[in-house]
C-alpha positions as CSV (number, residue, x, y, z in Angstrom):
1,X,-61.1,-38.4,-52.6
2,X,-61.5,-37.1,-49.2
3,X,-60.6,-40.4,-47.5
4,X,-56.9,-40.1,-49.4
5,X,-56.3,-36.6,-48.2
6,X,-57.3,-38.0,-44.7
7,X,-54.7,-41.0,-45.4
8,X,-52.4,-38.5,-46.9
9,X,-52.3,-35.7,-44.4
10,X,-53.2,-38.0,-41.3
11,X,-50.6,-40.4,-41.8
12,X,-47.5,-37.7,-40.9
13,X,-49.5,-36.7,-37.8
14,X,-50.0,-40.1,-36.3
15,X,-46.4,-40.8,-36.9
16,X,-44.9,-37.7,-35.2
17,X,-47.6,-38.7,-32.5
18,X,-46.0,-42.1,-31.6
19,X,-42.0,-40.7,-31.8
20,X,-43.0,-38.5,-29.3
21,X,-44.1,-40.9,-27.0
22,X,-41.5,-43.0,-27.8
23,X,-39.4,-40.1,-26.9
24,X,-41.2,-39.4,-23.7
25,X,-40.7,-43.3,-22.5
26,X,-37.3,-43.8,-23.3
27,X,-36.5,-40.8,-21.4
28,X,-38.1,-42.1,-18.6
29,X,-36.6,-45.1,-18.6
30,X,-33.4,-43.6,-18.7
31,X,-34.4,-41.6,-15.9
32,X,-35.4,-45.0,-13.8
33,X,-32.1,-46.6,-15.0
34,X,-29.9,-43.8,-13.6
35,X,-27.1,-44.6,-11.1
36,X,-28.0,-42.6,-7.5
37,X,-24.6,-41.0,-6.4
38,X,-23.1,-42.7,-3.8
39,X,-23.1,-41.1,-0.2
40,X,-19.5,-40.5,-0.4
41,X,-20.0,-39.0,-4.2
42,X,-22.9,-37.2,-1.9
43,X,-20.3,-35.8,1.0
44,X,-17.7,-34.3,-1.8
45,X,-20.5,-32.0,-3.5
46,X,-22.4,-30.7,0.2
47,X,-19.7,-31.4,2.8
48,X,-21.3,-30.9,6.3
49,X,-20.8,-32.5,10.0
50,X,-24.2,-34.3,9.2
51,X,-23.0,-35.9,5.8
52,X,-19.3,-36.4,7.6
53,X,-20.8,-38.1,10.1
54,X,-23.0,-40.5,7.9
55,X,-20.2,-41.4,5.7
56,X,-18.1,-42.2,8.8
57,X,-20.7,-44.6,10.1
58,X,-21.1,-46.0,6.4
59,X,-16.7,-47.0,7.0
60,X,-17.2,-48.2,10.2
61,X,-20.0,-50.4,9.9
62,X,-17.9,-52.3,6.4
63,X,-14.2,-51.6,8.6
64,X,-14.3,-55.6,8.9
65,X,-14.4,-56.5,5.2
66,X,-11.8,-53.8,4.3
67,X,-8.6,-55.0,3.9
68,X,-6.4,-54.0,6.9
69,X,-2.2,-53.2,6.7
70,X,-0.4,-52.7,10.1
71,X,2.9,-50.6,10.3
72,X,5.0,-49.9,13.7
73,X,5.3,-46.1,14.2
74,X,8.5,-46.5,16.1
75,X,10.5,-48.5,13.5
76,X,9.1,-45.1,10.6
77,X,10.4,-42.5,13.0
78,X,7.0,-40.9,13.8
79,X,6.9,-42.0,17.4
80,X,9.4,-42.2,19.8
81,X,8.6,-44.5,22.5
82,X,6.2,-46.7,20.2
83,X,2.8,-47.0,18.4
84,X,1.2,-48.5,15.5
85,X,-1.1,-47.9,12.6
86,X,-3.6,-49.4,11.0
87,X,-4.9,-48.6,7.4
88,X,-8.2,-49.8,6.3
89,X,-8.8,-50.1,2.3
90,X,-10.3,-52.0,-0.6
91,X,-10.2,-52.4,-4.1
92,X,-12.2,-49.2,-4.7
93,X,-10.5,-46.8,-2.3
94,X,-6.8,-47.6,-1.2
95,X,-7.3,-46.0,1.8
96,X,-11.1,-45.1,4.0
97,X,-9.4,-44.2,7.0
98,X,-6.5,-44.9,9.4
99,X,-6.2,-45.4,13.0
100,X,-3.2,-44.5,14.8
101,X,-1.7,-45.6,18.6
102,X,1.0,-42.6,19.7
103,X,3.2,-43.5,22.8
104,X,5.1,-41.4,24.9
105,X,6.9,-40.4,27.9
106,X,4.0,-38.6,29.5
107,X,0.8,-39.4,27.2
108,X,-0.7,-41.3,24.7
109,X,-2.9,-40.7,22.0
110,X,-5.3,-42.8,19.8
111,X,-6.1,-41.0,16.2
112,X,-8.6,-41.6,13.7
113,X,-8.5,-40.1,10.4
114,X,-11.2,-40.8,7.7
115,X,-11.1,-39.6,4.0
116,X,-13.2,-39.5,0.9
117,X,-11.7,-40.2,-2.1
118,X,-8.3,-38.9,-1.1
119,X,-9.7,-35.8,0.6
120,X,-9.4,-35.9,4.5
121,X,-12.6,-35.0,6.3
122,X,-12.8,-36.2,9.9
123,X,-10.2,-36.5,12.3
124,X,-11.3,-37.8,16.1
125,X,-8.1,-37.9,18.5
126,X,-8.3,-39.0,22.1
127,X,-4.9,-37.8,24.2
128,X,-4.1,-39.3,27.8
129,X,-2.0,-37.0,29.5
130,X,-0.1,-38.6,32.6
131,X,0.4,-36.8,35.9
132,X,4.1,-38.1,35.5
133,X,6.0,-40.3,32.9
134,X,5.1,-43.9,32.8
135,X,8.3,-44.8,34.0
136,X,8.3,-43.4,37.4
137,X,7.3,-45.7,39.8
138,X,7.2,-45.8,43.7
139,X,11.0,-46.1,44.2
140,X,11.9,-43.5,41.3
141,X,9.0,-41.2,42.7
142,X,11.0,-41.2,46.5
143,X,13.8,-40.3,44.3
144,X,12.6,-37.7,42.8
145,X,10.1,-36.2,45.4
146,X,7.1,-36.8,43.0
147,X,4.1,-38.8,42.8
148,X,4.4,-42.2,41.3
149,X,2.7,-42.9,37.6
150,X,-1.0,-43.5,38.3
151,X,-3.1,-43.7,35.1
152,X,-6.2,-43.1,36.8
153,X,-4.9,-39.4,37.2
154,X,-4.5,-38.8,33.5
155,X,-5.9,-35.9,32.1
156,X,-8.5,-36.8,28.8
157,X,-8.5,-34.6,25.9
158,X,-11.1,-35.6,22.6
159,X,-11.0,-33.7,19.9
160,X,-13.0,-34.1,16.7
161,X,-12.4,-32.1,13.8
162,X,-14.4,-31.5,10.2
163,X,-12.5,-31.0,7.0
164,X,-13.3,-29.5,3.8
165,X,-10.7,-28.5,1.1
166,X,-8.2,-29.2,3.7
167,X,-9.7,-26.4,6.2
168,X,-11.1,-27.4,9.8
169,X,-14.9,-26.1,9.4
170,X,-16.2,-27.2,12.6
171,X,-14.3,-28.7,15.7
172,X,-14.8,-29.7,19.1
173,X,-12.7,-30.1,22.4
174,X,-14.7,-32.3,25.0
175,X,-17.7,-31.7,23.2
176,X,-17.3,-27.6,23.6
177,X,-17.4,-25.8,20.2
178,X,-13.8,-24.5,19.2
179,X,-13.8,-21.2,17.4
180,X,-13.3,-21.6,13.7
181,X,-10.6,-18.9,13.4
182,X,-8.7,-19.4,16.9
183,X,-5.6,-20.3,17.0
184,X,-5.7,-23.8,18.6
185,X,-7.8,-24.9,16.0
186,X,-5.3,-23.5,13.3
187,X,-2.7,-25.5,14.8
188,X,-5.4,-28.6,15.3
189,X,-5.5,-27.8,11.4
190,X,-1.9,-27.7,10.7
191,X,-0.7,-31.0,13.2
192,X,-3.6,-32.9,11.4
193,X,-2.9,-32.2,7.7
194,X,1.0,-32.9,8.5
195,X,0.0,-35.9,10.4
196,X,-2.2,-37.3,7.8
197,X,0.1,-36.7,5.0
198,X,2.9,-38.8,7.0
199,X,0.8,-41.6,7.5
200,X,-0.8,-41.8,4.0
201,X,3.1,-42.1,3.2
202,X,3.7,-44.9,5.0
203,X,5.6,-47.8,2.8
204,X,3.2,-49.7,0.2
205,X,0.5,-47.2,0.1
């Protein structure tokens, strides 16, 4: 008699025993099995010049096996004396960042802008400005009483910029720290989100 109440009460108890642990492992192995977010899934939920700046180098070091559409500036009306850009995608992300050559009368200016997802989160812009138009050479200089073009005497701006939620958090001019809430960089802010939004217009995109 006692070894059928042992059967009969034991039984229950071993069973519930071995669904827990079956429990406990295939949680685990879910746990194992999980997907890690991706840096760029990463950079949306903690966005910070040190995640920026590793997602950045993630685009540029794969930039060659993205596929890459030119378009000339000058024939879309958003550059005067000519310039092109470049837009670097793939199947998962139409566009990871485009560059962008600006020419004109008296500078030029090489822009990168990077985005995650569709959000825009780095911009890094280099401006030449010349100490005269590129046109005026030695005879138009005697002309005018001015110094000829010399591109060695060009004046070099570079600017980098962090985004979140469409707001500059951090930027730099020359590697100097710009205030956060100064004016220049609210205008960096405002030329850069109008900029971006042109070129992300650009035909096919």
């Amino acid at each position: 008699m006692t070894v059928f109440k042992i059967l009969r009460w034991g039984m229950p108890l071993i069973a519930l025993f071995f669904t827990i642990q079956c429990g406990r492992f295939d949680k685990q192995e879910h746990q194992d099995k999980a997907p890690e977010k991706s840096t760029e899934e990463k950079t949306a939920l903690a966005p910070s010049s040190a995640s920026i700046d590793s997602l950045v180098s993630s685009k540029l070091t794969r930039i060659t096996t993205m596929r890459k559409d030119s378009f000339d500036l000058m024939e879309l009306n958003l550059s005067t004396d000519g310039g092109v850009a470049i837009v670097y995608g793939d199947s998962s992300f139409p566009i990871h960042c485009i560059f962008a050559h600006f020419f004109g009368e008296t500078y030029n200016a090489k822009s990168r802008f990077f985005y995650n997802y569709n959000d825009l989160v780095f911009v890094s812009e280099m401006t030449e400005q010349y100490n005269v138009p590129y046109y005026v050479d030695s005879a138009r200089a005697r002309e005018l009483g001015s110094e000829p073009f010399d591109h060695s005497k060009s004046d070099a701006v570079m600017v980098e910029c962090y985004f979140s939620d469409g707001k500059i958090f951090r930027a730099t001019k020359n590697g100097a720290v710009l205030e956060k809430d100064s004016q220049e960089v609210s205008k960096l802010e405002d030329g850069f989100r109008r900029l971006s939004s042109e070129l992300r217009s650009l035909p096919t995109l």
